[in-house]
HTML snippet that shows the backbone in 3Dmol.js (N, CA, C, O; Angstrom):
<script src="https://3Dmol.org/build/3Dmol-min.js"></script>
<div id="view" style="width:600px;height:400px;position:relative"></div>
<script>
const pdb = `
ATOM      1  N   UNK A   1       0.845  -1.172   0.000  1.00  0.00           N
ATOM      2  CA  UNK A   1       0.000   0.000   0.000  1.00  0.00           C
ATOM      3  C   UNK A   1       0.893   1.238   0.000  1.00  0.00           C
ATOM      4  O   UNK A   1       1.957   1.231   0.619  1.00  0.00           O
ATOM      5  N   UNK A   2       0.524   2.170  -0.603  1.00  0.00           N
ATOM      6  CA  UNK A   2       1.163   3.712  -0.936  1.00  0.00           C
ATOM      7  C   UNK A   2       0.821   4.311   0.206  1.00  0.00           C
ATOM      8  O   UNK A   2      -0.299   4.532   0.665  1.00  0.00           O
ATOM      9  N   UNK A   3       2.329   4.657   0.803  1.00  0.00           N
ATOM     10  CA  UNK A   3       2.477   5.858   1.721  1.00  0.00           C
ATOM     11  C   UNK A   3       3.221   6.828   1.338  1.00  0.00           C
ATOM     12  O   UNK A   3       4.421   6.772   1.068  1.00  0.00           O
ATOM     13  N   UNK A   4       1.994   8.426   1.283  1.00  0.00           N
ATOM     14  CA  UNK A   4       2.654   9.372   0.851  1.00  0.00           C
ATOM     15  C   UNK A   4       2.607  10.376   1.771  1.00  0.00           C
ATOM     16  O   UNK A   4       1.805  10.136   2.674  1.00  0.00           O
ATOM     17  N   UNK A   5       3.300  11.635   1.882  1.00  0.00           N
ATOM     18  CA  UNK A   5       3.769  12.720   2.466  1.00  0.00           C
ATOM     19  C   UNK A   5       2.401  13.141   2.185  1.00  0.00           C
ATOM     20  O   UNK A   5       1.845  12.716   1.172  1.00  0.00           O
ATOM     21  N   UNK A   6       1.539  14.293   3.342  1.00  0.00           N
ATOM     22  CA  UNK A   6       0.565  15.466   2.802  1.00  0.00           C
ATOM     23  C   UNK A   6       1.000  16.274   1.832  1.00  0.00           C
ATOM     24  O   UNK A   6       0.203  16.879   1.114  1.00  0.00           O
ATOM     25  N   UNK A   7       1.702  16.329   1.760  1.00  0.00           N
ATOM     26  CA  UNK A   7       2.469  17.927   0.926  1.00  0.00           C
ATOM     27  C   UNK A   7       2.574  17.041  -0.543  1.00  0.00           C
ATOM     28  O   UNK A   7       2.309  17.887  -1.397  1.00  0.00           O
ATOM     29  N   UNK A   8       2.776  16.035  -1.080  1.00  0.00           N
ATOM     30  CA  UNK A   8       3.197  15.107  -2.361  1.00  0.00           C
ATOM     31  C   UNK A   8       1.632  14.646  -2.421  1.00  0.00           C
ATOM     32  O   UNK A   8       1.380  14.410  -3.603  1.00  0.00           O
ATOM     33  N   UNK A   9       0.854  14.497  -1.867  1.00  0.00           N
ATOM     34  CA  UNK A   9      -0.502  14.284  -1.564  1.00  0.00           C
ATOM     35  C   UNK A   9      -1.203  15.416  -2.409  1.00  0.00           C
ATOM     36  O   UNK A   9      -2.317  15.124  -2.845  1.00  0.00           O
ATOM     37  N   UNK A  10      -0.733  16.598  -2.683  1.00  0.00           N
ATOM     38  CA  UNK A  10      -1.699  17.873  -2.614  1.00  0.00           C
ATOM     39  C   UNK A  10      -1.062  17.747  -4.043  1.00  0.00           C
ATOM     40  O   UNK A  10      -1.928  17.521  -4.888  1.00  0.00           O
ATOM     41  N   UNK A  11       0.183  17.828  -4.537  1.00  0.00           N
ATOM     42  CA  UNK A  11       0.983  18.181  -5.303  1.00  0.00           C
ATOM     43  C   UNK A  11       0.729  17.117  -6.593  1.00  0.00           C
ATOM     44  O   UNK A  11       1.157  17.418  -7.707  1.00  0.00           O
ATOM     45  N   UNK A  12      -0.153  15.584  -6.313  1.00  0.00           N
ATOM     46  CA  UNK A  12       0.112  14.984  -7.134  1.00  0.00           C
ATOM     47  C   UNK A  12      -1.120  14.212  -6.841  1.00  0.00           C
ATOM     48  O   UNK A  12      -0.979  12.991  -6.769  1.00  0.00           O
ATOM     49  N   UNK A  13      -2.643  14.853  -6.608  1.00  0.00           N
ATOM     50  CA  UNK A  13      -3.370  14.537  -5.979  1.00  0.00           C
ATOM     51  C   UNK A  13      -4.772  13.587  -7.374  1.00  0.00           C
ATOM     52  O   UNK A  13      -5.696  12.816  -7.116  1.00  0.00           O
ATOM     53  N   UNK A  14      -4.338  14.084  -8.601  1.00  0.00           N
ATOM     54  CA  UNK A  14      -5.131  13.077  -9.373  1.00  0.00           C
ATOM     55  C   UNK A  14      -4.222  11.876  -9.801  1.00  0.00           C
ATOM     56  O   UNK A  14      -4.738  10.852 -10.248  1.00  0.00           O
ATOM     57  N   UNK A  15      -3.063  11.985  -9.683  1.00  0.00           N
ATOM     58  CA  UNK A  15      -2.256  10.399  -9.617  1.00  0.00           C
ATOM     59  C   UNK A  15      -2.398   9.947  -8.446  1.00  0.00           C
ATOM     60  O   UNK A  15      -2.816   8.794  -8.343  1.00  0.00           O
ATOM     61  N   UNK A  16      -2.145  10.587  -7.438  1.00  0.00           N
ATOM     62  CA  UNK A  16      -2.513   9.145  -5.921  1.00  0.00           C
ATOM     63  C   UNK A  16      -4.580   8.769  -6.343  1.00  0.00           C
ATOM     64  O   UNK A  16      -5.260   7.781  -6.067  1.00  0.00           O
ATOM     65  N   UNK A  17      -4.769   9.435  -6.718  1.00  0.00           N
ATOM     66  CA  UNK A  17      -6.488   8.782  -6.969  1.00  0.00           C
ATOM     67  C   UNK A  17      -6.124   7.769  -7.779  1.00  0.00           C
ATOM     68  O   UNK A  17      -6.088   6.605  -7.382  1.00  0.00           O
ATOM     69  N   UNK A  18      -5.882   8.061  -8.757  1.00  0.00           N
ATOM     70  CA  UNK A  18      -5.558   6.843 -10.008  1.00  0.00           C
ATOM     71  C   UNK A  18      -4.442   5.587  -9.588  1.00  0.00           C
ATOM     72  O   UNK A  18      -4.319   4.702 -10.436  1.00  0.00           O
ATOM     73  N   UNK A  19      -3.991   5.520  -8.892  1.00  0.00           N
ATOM     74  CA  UNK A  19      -3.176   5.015  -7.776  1.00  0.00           C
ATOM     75  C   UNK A  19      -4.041   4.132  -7.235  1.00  0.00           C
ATOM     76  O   UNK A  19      -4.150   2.956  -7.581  1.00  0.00           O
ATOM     77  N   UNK A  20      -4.796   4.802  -6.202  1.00  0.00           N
ATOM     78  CA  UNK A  20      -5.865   4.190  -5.184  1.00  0.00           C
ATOM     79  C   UNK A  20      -6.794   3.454  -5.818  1.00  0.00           C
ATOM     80  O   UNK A  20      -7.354   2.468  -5.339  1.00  0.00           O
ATOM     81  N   UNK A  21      -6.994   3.976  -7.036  1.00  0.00           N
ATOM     82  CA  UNK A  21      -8.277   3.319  -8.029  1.00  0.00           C
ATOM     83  C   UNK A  21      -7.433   1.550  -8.131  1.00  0.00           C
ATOM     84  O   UNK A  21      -7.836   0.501  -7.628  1.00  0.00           O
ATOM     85  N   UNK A  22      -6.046   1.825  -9.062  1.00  0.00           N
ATOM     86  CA  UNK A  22      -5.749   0.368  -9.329  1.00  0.00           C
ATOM     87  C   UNK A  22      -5.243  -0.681  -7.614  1.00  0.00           C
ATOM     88  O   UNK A  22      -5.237  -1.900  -7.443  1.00  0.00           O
ATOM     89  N   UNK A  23      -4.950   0.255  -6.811  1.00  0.00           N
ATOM     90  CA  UNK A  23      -4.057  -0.691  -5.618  1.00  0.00           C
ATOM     91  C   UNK A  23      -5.768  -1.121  -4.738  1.00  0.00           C
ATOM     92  O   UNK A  23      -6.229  -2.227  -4.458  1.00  0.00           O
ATOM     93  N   UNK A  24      -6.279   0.118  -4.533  1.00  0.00           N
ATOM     94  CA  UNK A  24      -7.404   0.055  -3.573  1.00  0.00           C
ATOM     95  C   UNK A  24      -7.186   0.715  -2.400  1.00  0.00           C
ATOM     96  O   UNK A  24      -7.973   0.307  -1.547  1.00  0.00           O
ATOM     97  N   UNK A  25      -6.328   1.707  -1.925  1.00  0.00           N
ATOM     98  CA  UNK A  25      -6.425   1.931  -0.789  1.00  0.00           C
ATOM     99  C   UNK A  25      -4.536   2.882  -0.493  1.00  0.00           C
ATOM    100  O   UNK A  25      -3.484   2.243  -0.498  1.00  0.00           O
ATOM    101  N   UNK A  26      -4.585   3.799  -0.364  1.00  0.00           N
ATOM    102  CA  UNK A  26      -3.451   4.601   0.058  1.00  0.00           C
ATOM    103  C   UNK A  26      -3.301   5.272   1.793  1.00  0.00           C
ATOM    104  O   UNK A  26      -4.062   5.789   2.611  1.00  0.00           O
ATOM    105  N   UNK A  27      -2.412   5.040   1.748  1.00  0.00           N
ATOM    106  CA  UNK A  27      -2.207   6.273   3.376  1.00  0.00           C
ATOM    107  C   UNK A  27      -1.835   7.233   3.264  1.00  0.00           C
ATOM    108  O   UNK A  27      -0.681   7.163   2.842  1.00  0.00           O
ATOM    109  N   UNK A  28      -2.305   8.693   3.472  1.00  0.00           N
ATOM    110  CA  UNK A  28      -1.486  10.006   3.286  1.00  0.00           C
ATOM    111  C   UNK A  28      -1.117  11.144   4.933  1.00  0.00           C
ATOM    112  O   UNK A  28      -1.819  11.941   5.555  1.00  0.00           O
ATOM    113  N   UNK A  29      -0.128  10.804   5.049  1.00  0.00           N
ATOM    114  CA  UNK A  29       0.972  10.907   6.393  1.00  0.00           C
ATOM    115  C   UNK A  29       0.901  12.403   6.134  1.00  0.00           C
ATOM    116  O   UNK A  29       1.046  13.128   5.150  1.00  0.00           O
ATOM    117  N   UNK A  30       0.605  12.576   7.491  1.00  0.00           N
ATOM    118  CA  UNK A  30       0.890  14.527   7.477  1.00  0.00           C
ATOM    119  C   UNK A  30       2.228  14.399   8.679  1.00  0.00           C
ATOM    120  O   UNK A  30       2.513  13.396   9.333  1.00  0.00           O
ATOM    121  N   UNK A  31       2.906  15.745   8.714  1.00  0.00           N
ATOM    122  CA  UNK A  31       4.134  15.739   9.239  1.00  0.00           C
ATOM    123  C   UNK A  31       3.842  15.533  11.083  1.00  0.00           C
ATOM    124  O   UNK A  31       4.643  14.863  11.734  1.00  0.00           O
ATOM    125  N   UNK A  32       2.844  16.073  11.637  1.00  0.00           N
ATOM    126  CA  UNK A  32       2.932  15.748  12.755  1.00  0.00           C
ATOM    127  C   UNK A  32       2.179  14.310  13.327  1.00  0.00           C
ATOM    128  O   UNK A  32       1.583  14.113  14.385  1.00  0.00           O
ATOM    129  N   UNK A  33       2.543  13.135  11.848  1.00  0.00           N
ATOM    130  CA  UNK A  33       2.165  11.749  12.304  1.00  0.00           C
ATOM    131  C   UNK A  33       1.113  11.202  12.353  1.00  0.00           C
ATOM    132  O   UNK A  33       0.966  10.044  12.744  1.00  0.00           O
ATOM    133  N   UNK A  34       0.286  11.886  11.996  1.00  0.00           N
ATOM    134  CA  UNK A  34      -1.300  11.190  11.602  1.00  0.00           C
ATOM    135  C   UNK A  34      -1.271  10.825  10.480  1.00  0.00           C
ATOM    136  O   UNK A  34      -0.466  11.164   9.612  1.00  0.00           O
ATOM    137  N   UNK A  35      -2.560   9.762  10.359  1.00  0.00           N
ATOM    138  CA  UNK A  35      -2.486   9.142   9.047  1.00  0.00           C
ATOM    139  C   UNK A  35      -3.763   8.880   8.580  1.00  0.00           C
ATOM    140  O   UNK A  35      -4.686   8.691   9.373  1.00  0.00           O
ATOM    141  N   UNK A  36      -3.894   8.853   7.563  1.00  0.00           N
ATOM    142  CA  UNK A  36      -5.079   8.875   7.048  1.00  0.00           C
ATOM    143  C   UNK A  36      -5.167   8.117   5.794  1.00  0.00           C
ATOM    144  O   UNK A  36      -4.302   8.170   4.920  1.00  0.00           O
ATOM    145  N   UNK A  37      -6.435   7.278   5.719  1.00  0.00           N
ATOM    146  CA  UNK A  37      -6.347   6.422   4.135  1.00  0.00           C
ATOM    147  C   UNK A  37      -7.581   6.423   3.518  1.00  0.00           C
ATOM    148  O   UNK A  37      -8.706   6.280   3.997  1.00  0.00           O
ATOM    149  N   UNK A  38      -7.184   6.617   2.311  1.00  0.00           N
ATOM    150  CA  UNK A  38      -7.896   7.361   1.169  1.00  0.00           C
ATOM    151  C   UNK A  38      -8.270   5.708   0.282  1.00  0.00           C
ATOM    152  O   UNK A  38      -7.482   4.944  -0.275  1.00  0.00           O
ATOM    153  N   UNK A  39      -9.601   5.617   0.435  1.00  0.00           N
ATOM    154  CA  UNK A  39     -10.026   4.299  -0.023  1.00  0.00           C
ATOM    155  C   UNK A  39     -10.992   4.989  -1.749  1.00  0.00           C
ATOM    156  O   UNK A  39     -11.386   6.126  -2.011  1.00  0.00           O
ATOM    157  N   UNK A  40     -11.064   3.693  -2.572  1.00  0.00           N
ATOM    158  CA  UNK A  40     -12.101   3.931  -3.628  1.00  0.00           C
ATOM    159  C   UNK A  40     -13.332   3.166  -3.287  1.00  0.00           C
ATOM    160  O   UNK A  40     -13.430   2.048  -2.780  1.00  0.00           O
ATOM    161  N   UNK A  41     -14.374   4.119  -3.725  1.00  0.00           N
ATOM    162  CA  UNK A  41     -15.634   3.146  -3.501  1.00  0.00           C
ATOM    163  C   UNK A  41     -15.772   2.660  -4.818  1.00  0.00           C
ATOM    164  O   UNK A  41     -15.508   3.102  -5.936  1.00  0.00           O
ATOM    165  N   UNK A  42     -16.263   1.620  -4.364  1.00  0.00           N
ATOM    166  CA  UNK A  42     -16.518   0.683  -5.671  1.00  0.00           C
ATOM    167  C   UNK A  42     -17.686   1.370  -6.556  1.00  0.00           C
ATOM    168  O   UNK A  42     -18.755   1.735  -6.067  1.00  0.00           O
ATOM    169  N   UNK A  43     -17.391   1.481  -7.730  1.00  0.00           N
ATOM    170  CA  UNK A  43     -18.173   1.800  -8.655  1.00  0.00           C
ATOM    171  C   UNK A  43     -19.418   0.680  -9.354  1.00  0.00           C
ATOM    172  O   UNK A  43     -19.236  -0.359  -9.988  1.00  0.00           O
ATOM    173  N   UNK A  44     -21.064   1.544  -8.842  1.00  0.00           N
ATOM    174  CA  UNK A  44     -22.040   1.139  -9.701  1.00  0.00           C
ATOM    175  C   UNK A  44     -22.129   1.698 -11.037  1.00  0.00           C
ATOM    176  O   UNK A  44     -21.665   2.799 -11.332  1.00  0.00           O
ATOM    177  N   UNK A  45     -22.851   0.771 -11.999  1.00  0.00           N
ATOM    178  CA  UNK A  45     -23.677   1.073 -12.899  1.00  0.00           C
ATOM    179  C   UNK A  45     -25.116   1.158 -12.943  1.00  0.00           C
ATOM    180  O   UNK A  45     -25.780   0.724 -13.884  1.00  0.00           O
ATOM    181  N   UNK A  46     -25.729   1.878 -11.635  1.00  0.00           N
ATOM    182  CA  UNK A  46     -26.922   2.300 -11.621  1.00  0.00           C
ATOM    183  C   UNK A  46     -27.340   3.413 -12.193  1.00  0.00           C
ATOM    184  O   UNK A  46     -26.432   4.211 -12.427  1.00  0.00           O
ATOM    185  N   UNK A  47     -28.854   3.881 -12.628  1.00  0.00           N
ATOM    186  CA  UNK A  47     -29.308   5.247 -13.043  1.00  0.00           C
ATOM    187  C   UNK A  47     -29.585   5.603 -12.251  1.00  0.00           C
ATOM    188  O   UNK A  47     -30.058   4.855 -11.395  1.00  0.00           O
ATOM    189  N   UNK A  48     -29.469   6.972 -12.032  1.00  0.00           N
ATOM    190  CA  UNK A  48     -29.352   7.864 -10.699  1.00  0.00           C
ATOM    191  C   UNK A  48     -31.730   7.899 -10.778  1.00  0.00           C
ATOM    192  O   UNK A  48     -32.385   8.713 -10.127  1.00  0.00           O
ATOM    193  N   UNK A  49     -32.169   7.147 -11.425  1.00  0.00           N
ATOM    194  CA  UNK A  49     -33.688   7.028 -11.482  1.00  0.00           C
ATOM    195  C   UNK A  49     -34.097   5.407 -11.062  1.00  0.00           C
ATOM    196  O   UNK A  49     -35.029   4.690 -11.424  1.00  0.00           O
ATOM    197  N   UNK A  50     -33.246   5.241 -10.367  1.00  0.00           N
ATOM    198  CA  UNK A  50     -33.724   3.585  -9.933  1.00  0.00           C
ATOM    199  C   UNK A  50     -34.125   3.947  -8.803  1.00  0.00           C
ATOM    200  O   UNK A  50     -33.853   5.078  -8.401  1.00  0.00           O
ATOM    201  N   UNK A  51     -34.883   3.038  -8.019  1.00  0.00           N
ATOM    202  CA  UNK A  51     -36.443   3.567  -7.122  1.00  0.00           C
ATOM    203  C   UNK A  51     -37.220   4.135  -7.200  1.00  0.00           C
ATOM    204  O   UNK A  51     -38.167   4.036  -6.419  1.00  0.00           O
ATOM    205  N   UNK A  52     -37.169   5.225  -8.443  1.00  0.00           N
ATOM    206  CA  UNK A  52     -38.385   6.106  -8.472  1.00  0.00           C
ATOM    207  C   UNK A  52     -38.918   5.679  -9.174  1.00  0.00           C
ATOM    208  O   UNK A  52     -38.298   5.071 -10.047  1.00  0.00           O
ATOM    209  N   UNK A  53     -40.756   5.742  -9.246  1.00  0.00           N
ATOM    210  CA  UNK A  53     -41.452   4.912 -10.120  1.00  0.00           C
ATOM    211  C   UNK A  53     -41.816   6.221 -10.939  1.00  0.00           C
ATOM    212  O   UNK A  53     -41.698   7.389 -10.570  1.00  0.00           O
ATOM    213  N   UNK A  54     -42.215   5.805 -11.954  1.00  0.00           N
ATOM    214  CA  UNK A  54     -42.307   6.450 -13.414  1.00  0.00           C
ATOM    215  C   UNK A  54     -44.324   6.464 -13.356  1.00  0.00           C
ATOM    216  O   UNK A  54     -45.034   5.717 -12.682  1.00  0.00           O
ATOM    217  N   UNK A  55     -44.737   7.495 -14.240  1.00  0.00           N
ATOM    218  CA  UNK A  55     -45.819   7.148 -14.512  1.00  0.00           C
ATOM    219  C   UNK A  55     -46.547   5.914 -15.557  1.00  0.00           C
ATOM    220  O   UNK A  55     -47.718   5.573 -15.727  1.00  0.00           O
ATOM    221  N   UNK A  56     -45.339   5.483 -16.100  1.00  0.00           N
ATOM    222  CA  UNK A  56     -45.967   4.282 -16.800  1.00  0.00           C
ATOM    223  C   UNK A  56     -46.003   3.135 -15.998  1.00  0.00           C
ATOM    224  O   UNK A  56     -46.544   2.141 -16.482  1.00  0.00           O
ATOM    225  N   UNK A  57     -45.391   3.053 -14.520  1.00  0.00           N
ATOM    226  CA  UNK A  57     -45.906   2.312 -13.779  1.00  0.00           C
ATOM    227  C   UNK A  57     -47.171   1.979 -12.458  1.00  0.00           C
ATOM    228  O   UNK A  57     -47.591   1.166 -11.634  1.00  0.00           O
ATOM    229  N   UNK A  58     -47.348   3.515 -13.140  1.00  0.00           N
ATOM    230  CA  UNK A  58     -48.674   4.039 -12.203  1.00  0.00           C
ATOM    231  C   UNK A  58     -49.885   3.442 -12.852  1.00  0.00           C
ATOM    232  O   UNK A  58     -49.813   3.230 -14.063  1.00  0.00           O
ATOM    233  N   UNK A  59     -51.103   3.111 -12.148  1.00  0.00           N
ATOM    234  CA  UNK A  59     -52.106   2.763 -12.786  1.00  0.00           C
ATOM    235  C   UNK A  59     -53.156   3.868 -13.105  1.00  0.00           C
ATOM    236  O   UNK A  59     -53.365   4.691 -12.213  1.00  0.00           O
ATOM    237  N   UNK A  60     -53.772   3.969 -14.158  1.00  0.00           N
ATOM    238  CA  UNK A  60     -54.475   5.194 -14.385  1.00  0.00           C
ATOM    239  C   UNK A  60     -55.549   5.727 -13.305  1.00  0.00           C
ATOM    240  O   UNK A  60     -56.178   6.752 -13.568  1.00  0.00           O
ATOM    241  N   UNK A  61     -55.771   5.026 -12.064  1.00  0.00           N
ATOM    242  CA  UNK A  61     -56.602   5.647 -10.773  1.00  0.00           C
ATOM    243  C   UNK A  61     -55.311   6.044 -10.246  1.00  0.00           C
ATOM    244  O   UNK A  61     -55.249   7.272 -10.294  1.00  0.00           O
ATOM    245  N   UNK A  62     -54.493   5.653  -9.871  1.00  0.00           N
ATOM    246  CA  UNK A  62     -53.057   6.075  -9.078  1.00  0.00           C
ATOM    247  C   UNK A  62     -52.847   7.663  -9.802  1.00  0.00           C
ATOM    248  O   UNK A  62     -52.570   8.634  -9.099  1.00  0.00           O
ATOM    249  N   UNK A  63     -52.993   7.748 -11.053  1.00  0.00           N
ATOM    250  CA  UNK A  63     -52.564   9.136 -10.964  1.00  0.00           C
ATOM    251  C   UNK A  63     -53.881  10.108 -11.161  1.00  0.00           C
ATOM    252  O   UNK A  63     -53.876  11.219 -10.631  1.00  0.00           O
ATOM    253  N   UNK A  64     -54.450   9.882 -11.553  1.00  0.00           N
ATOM    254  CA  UNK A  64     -55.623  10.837 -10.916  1.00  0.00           C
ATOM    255  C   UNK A  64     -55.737  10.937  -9.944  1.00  0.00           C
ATOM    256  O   UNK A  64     -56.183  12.047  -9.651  1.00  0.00           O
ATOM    257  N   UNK A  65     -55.531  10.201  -8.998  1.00  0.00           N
ATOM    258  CA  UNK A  65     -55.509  10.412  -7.196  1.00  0.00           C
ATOM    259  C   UNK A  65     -54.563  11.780  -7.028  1.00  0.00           C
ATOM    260  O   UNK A  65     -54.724  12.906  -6.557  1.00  0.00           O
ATOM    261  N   UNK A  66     -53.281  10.901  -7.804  1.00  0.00           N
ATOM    262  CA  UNK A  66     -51.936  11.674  -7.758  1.00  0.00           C
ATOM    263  C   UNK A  66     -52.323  13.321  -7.881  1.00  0.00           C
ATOM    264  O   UNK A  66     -51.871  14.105  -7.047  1.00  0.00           O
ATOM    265  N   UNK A  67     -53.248  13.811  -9.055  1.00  0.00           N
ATOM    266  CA  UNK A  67     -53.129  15.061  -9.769  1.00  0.00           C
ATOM    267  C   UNK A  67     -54.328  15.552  -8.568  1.00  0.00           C
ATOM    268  O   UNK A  67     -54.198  16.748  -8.307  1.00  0.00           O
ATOM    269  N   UNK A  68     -55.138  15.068  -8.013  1.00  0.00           N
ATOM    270  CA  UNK A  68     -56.152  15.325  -7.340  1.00  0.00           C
ATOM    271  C   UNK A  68     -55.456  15.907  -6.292  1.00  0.00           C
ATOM    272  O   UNK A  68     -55.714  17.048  -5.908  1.00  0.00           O
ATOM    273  N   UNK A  69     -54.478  15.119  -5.732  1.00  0.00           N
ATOM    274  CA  UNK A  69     -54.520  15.515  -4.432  1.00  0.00           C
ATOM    275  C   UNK A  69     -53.335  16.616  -4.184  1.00  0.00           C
ATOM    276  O   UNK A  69     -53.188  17.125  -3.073  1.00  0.00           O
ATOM    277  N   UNK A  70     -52.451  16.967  -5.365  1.00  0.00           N
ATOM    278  CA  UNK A  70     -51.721  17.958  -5.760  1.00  0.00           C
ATOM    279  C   UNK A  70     -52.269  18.939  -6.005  1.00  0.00           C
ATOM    280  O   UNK A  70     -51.589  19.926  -5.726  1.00  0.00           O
ATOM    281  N   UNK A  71     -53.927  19.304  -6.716  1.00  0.00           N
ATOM    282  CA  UNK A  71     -54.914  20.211  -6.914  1.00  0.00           C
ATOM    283  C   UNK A  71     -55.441  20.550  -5.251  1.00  0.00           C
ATOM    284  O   UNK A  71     -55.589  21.734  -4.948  1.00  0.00           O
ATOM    285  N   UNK A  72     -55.675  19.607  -4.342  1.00  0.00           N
ATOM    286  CA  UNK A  72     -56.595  19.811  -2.992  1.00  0.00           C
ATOM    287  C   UNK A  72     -55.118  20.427  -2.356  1.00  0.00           C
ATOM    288  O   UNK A  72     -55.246  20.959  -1.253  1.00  0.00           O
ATOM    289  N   UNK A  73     -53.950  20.414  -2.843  1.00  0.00           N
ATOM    290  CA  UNK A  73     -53.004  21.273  -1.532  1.00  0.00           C
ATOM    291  C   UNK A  73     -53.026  22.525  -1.861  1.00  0.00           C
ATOM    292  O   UNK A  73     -53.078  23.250  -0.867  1.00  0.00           O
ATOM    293  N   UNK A  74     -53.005  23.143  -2.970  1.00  0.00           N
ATOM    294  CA  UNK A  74     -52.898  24.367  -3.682  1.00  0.00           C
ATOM    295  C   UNK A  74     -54.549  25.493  -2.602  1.00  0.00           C
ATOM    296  O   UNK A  74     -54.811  26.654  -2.916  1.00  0.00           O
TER     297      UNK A  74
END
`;
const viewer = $3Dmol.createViewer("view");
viewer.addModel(pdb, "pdb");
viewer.setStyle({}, {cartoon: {color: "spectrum"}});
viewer.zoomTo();
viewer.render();
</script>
């Protein structure tokens, strides 16, 4: 695993990503000895519209309810 300086951290900060992407996981050391590690989350191929239901899965009373009761808050 990659241990780098804060300061080489800042300086070279889209190669330690691309780094972290292929190893999985870096440490970036600041001078007064803390440490810290910079992980990748694993990447989905979800649509940022998964869970939300669509009106073509609505049934045609479901959305007249729907438009009704959007008309009764107004």
């Amino acid at each position: 695993m990659l241990v780098i300086s804060y300061t080489e951290a800042r300086k070279n900060f889209s190669a330690l990503l691309d780094k972290v992407e292929i190893d999985g996981a870096a440490i970036v050391k600041r001078s007064d000895g803390s440490m810290f590690r910079i992980t990748a989350e694993p990447t989905e191929s979800h649509s940022p519209f998964d869970g939300i239901k669509s009106f073509a899965d609505l049934s045609r009373k479901e959305i007249v309810d729907i438009v009704h009761e959007g008309r009764s808050r107004k």
